[in-house]
NUVEX-220609 format. One line per field, with one value per residue (C-alpha): residue in three letters; x, y, z; residue number from 1. Coordinates in Angstrom, 3 decimals, decimal comma. Example, Ala and Ser with C-alpha at 12.3 -4.5 7.8 and 13.67 -1.06 7.14 Angstrom:
code Ala  Ser
c1 12,300  13,670
c2 -4,500  -1,060
c3 7,800  7,140
pos 1  2
END
This chain:
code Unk  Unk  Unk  Unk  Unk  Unk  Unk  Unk  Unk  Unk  Unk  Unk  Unk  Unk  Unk  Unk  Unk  Unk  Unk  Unk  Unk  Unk  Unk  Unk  Unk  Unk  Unk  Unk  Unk  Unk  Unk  Unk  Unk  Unk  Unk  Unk  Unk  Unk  Unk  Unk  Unk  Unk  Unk  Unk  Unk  Unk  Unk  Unk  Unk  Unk  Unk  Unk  Unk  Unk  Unk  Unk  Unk  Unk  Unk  Unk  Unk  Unk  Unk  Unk  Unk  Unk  Unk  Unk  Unk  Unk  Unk  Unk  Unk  Unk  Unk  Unk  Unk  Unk  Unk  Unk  Unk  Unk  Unk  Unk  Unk  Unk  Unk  Unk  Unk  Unk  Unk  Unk  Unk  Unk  Unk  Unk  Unk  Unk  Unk  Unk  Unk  Unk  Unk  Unk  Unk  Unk  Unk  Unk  Unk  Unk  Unk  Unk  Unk  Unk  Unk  Unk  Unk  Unk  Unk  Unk  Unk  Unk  Unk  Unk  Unk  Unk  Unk  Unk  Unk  Unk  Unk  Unk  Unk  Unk  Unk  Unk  Unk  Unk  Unk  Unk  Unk  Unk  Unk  Unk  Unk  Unk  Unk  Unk  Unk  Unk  Unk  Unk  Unk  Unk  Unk  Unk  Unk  Unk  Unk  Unk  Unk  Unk  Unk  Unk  Unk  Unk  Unk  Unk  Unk  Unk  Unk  Unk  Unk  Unk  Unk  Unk  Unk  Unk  Unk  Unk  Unk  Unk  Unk  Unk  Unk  Unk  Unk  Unk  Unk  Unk  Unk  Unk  Unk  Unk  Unk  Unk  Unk  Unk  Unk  Unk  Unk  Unk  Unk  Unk  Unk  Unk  Unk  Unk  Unk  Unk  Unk  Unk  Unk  Unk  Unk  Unk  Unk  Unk  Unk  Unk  Unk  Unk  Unk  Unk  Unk  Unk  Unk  Unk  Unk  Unk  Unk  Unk  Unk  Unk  Unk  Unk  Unk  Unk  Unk  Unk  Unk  Unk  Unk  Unk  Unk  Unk  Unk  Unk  Unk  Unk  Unk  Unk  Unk  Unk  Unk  Unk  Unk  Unk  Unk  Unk  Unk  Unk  Unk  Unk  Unk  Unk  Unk  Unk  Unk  Unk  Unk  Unk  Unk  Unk  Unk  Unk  Unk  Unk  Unk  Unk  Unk  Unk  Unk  Unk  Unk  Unk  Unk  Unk  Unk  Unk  Unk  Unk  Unk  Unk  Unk  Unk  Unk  Unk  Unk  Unk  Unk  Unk  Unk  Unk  Unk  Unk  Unk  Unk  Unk  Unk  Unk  Unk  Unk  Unk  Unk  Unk  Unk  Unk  Unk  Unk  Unk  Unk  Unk  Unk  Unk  Unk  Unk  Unk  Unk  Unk  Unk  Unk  Unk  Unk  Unk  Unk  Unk  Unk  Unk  Unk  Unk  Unk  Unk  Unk  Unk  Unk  Unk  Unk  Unk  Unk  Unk  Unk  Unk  Unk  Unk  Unk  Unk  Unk  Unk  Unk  Unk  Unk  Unk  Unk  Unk  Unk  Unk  Unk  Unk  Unk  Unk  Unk  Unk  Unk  Unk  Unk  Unk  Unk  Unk  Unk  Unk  Unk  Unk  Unk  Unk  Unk  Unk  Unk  Unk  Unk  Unk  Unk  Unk  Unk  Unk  Unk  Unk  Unk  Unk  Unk  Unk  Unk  Unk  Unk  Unk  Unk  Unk  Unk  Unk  Unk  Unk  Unk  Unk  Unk  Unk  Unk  Unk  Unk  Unk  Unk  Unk  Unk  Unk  Unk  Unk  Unk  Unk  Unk  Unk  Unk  Unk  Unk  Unk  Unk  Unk  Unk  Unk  Unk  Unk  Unk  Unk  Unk  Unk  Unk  Unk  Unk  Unk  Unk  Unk  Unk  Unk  Unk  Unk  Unk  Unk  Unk  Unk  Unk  Unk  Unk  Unk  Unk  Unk  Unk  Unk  Unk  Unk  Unk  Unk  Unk  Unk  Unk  Unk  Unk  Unk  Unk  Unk  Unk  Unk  Unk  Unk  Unk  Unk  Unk  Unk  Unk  Unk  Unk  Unk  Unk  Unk  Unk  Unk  Unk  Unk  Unk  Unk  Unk  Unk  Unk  Unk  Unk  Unk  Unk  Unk  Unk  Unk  Unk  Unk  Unk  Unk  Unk  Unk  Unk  Unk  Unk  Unk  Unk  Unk  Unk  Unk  Unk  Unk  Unk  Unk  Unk  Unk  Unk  Unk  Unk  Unk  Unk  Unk  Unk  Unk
c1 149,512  146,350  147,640  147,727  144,428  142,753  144,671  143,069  139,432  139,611  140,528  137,511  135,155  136,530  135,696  132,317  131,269  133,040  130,911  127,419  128,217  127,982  124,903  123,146  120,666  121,036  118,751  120,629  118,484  118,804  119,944  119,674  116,984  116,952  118,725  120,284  121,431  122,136  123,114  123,536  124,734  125,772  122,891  122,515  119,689  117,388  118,868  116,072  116,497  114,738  113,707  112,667  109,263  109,408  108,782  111,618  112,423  114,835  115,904  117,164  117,379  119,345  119,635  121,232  121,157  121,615  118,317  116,793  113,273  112,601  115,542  114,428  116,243  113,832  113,654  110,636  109,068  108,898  105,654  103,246  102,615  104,741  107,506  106,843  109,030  108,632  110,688  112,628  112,888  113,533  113,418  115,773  116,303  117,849  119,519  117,220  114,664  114,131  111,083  110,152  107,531  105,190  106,922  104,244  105,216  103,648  104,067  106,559  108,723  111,260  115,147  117,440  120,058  122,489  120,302  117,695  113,975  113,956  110,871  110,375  110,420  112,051  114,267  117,035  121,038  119,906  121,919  122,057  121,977  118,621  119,223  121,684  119,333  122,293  122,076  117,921  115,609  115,209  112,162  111,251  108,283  107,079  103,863  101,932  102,905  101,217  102,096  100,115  99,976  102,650  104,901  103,820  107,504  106,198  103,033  105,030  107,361  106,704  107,930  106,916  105,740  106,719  109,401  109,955  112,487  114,277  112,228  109,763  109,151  105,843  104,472  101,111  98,751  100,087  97,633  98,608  96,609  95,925  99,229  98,936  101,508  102,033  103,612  102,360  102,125  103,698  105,821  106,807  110,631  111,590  114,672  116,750  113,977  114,226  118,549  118,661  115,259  113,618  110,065  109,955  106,986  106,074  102,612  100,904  98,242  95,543  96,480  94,438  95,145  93,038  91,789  93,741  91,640  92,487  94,967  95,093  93,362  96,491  96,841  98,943  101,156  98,516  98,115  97,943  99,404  101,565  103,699  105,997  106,729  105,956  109,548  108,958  105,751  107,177  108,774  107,128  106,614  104,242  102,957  99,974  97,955  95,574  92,738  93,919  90,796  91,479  88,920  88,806  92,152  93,423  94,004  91,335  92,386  94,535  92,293  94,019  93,867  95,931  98,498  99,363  102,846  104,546  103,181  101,888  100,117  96,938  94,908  92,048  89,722  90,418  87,858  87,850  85,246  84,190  87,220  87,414  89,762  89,742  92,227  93,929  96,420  97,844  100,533  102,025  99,843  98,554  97,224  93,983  91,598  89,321  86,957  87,533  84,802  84,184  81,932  81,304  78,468  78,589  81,563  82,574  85,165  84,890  85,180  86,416  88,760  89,858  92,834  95,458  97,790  97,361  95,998  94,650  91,266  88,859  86,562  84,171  84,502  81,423  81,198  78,911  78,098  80,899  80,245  82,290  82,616  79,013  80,057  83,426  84,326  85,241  89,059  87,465  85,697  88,283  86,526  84,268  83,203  84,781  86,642  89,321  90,955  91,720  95,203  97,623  98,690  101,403  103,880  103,137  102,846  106,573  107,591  106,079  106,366  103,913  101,266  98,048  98,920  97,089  94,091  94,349  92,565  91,403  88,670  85,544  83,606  81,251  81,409  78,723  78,153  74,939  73,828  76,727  76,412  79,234  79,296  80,964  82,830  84,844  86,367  87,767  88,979  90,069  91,235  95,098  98,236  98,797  96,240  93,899  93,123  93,618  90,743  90,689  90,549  89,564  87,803  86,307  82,707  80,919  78,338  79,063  75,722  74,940  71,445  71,350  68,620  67,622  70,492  70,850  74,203  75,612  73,940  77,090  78,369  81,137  79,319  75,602  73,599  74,183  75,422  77,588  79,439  82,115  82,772  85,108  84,657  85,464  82,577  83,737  85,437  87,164  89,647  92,601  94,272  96,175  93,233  93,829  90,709  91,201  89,177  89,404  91,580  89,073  85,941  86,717  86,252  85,466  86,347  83,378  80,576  77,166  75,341  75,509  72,560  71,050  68,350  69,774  70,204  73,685  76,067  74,595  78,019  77,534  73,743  73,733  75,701  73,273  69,846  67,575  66,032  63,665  61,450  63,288  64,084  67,420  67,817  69,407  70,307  73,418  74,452  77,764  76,563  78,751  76,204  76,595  73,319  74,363  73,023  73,085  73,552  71,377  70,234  73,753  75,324  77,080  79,778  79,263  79,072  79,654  83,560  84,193  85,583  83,593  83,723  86,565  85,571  87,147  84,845  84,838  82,116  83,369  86,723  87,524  89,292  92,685  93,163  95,749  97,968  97,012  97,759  95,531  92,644  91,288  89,062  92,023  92,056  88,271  86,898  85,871  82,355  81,031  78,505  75,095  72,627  69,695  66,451
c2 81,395  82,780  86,419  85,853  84,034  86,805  89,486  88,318  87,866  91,528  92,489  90,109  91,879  95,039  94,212  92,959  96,123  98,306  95,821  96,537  100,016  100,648  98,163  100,940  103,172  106,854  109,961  113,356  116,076  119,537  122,643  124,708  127,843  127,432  129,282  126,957  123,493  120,949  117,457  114,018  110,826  107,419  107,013  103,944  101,570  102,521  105,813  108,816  112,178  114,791  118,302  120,074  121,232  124,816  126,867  127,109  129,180  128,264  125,099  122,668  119,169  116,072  112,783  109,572  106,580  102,982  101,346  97,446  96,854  96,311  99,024  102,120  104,948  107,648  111,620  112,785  115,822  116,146  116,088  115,323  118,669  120,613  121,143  124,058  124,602  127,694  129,788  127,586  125,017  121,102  117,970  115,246  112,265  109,201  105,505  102,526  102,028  105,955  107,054  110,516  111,525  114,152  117,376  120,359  122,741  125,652  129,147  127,443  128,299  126,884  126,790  127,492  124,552  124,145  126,821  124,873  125,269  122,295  120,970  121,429  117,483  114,681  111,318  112,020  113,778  117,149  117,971  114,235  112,568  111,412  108,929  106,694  105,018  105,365  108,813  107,793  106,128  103,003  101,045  104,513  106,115  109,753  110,127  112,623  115,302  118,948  120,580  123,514  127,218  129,089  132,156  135,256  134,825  131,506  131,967  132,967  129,990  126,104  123,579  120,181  120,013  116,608  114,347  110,457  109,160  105,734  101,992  100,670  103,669  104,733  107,739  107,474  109,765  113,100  116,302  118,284  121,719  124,247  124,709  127,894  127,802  126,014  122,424  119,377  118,486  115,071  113,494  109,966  110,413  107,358  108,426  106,007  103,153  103,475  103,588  100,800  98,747  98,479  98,766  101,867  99,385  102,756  103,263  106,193  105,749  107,224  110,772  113,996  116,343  119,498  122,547  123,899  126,362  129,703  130,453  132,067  129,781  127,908  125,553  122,185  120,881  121,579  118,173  117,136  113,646  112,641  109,566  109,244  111,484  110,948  109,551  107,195  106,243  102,822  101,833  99,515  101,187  98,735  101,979  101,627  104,257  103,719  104,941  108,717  111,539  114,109  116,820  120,075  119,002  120,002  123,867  125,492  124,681  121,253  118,551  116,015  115,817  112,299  112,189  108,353  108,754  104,812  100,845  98,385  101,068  100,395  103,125  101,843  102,527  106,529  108,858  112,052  114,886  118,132  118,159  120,032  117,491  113,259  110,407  110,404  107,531  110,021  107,554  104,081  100,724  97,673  100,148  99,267  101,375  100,084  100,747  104,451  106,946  110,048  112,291  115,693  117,480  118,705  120,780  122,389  120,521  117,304  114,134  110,298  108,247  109,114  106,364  106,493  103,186  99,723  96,812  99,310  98,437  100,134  98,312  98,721  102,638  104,886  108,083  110,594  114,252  114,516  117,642  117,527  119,741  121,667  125,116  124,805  124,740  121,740  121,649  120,431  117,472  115,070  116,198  113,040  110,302  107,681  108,547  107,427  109,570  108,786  108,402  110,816  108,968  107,067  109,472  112,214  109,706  108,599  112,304  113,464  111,563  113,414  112,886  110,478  106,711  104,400  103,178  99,095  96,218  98,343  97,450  98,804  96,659  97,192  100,589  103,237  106,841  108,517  112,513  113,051  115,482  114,238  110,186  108,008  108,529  105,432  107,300  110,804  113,184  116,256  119,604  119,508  120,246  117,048  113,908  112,113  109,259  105,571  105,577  102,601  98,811  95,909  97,488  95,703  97,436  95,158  95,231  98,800  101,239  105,005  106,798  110,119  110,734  113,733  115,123  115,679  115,006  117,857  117,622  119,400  117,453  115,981  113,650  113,753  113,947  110,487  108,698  106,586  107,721  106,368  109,661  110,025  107,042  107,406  109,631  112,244  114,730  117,128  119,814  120,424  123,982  123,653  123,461  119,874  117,101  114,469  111,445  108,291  105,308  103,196  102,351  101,665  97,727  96,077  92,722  91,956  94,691  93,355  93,697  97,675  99,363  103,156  105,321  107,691  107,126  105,942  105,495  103,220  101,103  100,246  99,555  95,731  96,202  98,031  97,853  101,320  101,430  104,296  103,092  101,515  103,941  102,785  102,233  105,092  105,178  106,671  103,310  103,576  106,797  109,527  111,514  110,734  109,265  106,180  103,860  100,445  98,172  96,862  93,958  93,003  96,463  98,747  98,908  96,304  98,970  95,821  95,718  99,180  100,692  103,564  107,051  109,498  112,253  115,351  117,790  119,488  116,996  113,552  112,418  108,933  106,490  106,361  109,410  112,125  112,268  111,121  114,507  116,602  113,938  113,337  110,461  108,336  105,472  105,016  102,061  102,368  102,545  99,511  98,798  98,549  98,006  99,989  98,485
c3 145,806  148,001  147,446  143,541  143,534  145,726  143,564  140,551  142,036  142,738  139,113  137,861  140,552  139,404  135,623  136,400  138,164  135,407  132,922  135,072  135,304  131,571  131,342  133,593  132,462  132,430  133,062  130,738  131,764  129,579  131,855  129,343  128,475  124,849  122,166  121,427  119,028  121,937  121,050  122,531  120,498  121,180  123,958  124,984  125,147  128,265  128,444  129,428  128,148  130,102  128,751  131,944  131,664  130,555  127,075  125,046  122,282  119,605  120,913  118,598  120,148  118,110  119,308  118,002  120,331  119,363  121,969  121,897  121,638  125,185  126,386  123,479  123,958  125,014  124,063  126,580  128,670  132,094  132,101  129,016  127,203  129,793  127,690  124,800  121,755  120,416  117,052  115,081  117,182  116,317  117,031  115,487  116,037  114,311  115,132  115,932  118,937  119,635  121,290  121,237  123,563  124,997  123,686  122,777  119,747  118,987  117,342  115,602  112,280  109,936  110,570  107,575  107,920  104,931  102,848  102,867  105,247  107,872  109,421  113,061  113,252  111,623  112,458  110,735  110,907  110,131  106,491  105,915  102,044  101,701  99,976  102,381  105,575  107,838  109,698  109,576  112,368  112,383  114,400  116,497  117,665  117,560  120,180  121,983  120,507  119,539  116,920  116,091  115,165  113,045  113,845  111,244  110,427  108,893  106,925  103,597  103,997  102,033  103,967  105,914  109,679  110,197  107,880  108,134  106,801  107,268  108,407  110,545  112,294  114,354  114,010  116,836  119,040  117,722  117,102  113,963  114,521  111,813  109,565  107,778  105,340  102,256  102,368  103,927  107,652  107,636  104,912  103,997  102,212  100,202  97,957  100,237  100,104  96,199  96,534  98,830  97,026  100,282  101,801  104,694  106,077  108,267  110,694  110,867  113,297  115,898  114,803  114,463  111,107  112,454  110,351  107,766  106,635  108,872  106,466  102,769  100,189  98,410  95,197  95,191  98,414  100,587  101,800  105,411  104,626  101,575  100,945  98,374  95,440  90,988  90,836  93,554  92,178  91,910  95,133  97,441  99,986  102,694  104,500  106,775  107,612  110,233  112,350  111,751  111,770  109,077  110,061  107,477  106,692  103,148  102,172  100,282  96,954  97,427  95,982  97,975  101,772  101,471  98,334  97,550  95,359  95,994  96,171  98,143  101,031  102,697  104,030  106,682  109,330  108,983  108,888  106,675  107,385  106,556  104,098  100,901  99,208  98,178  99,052  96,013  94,751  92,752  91,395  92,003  91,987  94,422  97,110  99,071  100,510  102,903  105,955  105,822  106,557  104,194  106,186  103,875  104,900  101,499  101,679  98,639  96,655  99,160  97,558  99,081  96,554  93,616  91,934  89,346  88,728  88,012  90,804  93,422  95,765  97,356  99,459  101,837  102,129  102,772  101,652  102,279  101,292  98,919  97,204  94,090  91,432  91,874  90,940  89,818  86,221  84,023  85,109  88,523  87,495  89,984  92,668  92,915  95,450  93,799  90,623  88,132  85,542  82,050  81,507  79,129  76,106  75,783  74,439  77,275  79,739  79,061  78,515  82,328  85,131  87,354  84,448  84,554  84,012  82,378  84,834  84,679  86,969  89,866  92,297  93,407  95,374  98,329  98,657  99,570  98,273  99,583  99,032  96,762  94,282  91,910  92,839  90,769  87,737  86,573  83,646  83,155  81,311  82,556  80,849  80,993  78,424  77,757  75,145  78,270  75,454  77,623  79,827  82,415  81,834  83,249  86,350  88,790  89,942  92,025  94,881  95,297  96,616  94,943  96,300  95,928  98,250  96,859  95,997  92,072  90,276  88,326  84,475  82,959  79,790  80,646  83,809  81,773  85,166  86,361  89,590  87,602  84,913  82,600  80,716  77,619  75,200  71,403  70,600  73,763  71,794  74,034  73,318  74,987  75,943  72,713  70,916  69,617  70,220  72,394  71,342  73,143  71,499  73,203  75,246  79,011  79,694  82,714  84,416  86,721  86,555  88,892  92,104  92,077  93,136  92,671  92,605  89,722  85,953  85,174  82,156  79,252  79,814  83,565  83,026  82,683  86,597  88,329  89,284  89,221  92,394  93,448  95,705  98,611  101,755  103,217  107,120  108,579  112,152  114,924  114,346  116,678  118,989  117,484  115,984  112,643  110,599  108,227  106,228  106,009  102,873  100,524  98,962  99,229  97,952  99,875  102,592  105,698  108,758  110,873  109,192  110,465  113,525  114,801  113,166  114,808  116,283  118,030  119,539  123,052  124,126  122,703  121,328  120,252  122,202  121,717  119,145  119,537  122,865  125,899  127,650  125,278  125,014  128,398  127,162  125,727  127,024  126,845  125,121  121,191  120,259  118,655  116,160  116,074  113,703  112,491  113,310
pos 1  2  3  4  5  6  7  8  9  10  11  12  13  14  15  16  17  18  19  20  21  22  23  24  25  26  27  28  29  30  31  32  33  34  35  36  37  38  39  40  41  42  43  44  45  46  47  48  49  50  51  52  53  54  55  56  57  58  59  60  61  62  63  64  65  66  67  68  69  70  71  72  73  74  75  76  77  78  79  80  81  82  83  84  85  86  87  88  89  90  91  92  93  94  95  96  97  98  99  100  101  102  103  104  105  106  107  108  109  110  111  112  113  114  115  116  117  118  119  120  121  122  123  124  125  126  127  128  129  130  131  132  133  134  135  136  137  138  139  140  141  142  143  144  145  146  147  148  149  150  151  152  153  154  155  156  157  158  159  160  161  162  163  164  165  166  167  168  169  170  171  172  173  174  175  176  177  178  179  180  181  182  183  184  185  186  187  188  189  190  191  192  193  194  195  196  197  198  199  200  201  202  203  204  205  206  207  208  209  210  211  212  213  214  215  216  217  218  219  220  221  222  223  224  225  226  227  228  229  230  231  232  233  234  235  236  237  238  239  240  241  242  243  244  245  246  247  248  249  250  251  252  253  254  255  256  257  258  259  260  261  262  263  264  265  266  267  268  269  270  271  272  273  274  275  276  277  278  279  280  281  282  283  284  285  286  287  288  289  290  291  292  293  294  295  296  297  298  299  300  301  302  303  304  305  306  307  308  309  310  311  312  313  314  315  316  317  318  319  320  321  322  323  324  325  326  327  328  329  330  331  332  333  334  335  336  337  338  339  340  341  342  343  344  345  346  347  348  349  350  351  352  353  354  355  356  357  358  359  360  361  362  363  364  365  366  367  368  369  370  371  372  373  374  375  376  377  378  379  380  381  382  383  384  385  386  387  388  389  390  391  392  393  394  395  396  397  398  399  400  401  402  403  404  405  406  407  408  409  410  411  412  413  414  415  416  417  418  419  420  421  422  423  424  425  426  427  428  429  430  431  432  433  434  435  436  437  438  439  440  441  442  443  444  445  446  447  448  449  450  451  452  453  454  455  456  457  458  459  460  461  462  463  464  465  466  467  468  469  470  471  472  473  474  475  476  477  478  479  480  481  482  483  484  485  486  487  488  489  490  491  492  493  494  495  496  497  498  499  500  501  502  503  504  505  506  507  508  509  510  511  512  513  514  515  516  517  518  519  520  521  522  523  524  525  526  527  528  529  530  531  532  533  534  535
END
């Protein structure tokens, strides 16, 4: 009887250490030197992958691991930054709870995978069907990484720097340097969101888009930033996009430096400078823009937000220096502060998905534009193929603050020298490249229109909304110690700096708290800069 009973305590002891064994986490560390597609799946929760610090050249790294919340699987360097990819490496990941972490790519290039060019970085199966979420990430993190210069090999090439794929993944305190090529840097995929009807409900946050512009001037897909595509227009997508610097960010040539193409995002607290390009909802509706800085300096082609789509807001954005259109011809005339186009008619718009939709209940409201030279233009019409004949209803333009400063708007016809404009009504009378006129079908209308302010003439149908004023000198001040002179609002008009988090910055001297990865920014963990007031 004792021999069976202490038999069969053994076996249990024996399970239960067999049972704590697997429970254990484990370190994998690479022994490879690159050259090489090395893979590790079915990690387990807590597991640590270690690439040995190093430089690496054509290493292609995939992981799948199934982690928890508080036991993530983990995909990290040695030591922050001291692990270099080089060639055409990669970096893929996919499963749920996978945090990537530290890894430094550079002179970097495409891989051909399945005949098609693969970006350096992205949380899926590499070959997988887009459109099925299971060989995609799931609740993981990309952070503090560099990605930055291009191979030669590269420069020719259009493809993506970064893809996301999959839901509720992270994408934090990365540095994307100067991409030379055509394509964007980082990509929000949502042909398996739109499959499977769900939100990707991703966060792109406390990242730095550096210079684009070392390279050959290019047209469109220059973007640093685009989410969505024209046939995903509608899918709700619930991306936020956060506290990111975009700093001479867009190719020469892109108009966009952020392309909105899905639902239900909300852009905030990110800070756009020196930039030759707008935040553009290009397509899809109920966006919101707020609390985002547009810091131009006048660069040519710079503009802030420019919207498409039905039930989108922009509030309390300030924009200043957008240059517009001065000196570009009448194609260009998107290139505002704050803009919205006219939309195609309704035949083209059915026959082109990638067209101008019909501009309905969108919000503008306590927003400021200072020394702009194009500044407002609330309806469009641009010089395209296709009839531009809806221009936008029921717009909300409220409380919103224009001074030029001194700074004239252009005078070419189709914006009449004002700081507001609503362009193209029924007496407009445009022709198209097919030599057809494209009159209006109506006036633009507006739902609430009062308690705008500026020192410029403006349209005839936005006068009984704003008040002329010429003689009052805004307060200007370095109200958060960055550098950067702004103005506060007025008489109730204009964005509330006290909403806002501090301008980004990234400069040898002074980089904000918190932006880009910890290794690269030696002020990181520093505390923000906070507000305060002009005297």
């Amino acid at each position: 009887m004792c021999a069976n009973l202490i038999k069969k305590l053994i076996y249990i002891v024996f399970i239960w250490l067999g049972l704590l064994a697997q429970g254990q986490a484990k370190t994998i560390n690479y022994d490879g030197n690159g050259n090489e597609e090395w893979k590790k799946t079915g990690v387990r929760g807590g597991d640590v992958i270690v690439i040995p610090d190093g430089e690496y050249n054509n290493l292609k790294i995939t992981i799948q691991g199934k982690g928890k919340r508080a036991k993530p699987v983990r995909l990290k360097a040695q030591t922050p930054g001291g692990v270099v990819l080089t060639g055409e490496s990669w970096i893929y990941y996919y499963g749920q709870y996978v945090v990537v972490d530290g890894f430094d790519l550079k002179n970097i290039k495409p891989s051909v995978y399945k005949n098609k060019l693969r970006a350096p970085i992205a949380n899926m199966k590499p070959g997988a069907s887009t459109e099925k979420s299971a060989d995609m990430c799931h609740m993981c993190i990309l952070q503090h990484i560099r990605i930055d210069q291009e191979h030669n090999d590269a420069l020719a090439d259009d493809y993506r720097w970064v893809d996301i794929y999959g839901y509720y993944n992270i994408v934090r305190h990365n540095y994307f340097g100067a991409k030379k090529s055509q394509g964007r840097v980082l990509q929000v995929n949502l042909k398996h969101a739109d499959k499977e009807n769900k939100p990707a409900n991703h966060r792109i946050q406390y990242n730095y888009f550096a210079s684009r512009n070392e390279g050959e001037a290019l047209d469109n897909g220059g973007e640093a930033l685009l989410i969505g595509e024209s046939s995903r227009q509608h899918v709700s997508a619930q991306v936020r996009v956060e506290m990111n610097l975009f700093d001479d960010a867009s190719v020469a040539g892109e108009p966009e430096v952020i392309s909105n193409k899905s639902s239900d995002n909300l852009y905030q607290y990110n800070t756009i400078r020196n930039t030759s390009a707008s935040l553009t909802l290009r397509h899809g509706d109920r966006n919101t823009v707020q609390y985002n800085w547009f810091l131009q300096d006048q660069r040519a082609g710079s503009g802030g937000v420019r919207v498409i789509g039905k039930d989108n807001v922009e509030r309390n954005n300030y924009i200043d220096g957008a240059a517009g259109a001065k000196g570009e011809t009448e194609g260009k005339t998107y290139r505002t502060a704050l803009g919205m186009a006219a939309g195609y008619s309704e035949a083209d718009d059915k026959a082109h998905i990638n067209g101008y939709q019909l501009s309905v209940n969108n919000v503008f409201d306590h927003n400021t534009v200072v020394r702009s030279v194009q500044p407002v233009m609330l309806s469009a019409w641009y010089k395209r193929d296709q009839d531009m004949t809806r221009p936008p209803q029921q717009t909300t333009f409220t409380n919103n603050l224009v001074m030029q400063m001194g700074y004239q708007p252009l005078d070419e016809y189709w914006v009449k020298g004002q700081s507001i404009s609503v362009d193209f009504t029924p007496e407009s009378q445009y022709i198209n490249k097919q030599g057809r006129p494209n009159v209006a079908e109506y006036y633009p209308s507006f739902k609430a229109l009062s308690g705008n302010i500026s020192d410029w003439a403006v349209s005839d149908l936005v006068k009984q909304g704003v008040r002329i004023d010429r003689t009052t000198k805004l307060k200007g001040c370095d109200a958060f110690a960055t550098g950067d002179e702004l103005f506060e609002p007025l008489n109730g008009a204009g964005a509330d700096l006290s909403l806002m988090a501090a301008p980004l910055l990234w400069q040898q001297q002074m980089k904000s708290a918190k932006l880009g990865p910890a290794w690269l920014n030696g002020n990181w963990l520093d505390e923000a800069k906070t507000y305060s007031a002009c005297s």
